[in-house]
N, C-alpha and C positions, 0 to 999 in steps of 0.2 A: 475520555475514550470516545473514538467516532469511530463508524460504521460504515465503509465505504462499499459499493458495487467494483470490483476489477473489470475495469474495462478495457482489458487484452487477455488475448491467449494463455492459458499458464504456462501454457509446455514450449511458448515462445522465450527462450530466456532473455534474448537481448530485449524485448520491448517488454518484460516484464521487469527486467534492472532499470531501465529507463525512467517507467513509471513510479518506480520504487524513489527512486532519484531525485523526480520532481517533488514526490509527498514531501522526502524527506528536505527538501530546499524548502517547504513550504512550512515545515516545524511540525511533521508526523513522523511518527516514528511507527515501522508494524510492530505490532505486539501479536498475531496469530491471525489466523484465515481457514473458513472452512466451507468449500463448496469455492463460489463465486462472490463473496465475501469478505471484510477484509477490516478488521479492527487495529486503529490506528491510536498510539500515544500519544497526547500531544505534550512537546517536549517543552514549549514555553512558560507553561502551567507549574 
C-alpha cells in the first residue's frame, strides 16, 4: 500500500480520471481516499 497527496481538484473529474490513469499505467491501483489523500494498491506485488 502507498500513500499519495492528490494533486488535483476532486471535483475536477476529467483531470482527476487523468491522474487516476497515469497511477494506474504506473502499477497503482486506488484502493480508498479520504480528504486529500489517496491510498494506492500496488498491483505488481
Amino acid at each position: 500500500m502507498e500513500k499519495r497527496f492528490i494533486p488535483v481538484n476532486l471535483f475536477d473529474t476529467g483531470t482527476m480520471e487523468q491522474w487516476l490513469s497515469e497511477m494506474a499505467a504506473e502499477g497503482f491501483v486506488l484502493d480508498s481516499f479520504s480528504g486529500r489523500k489517496a491510498v494506492f494498491r500496488d498491483e505488481y506485488c
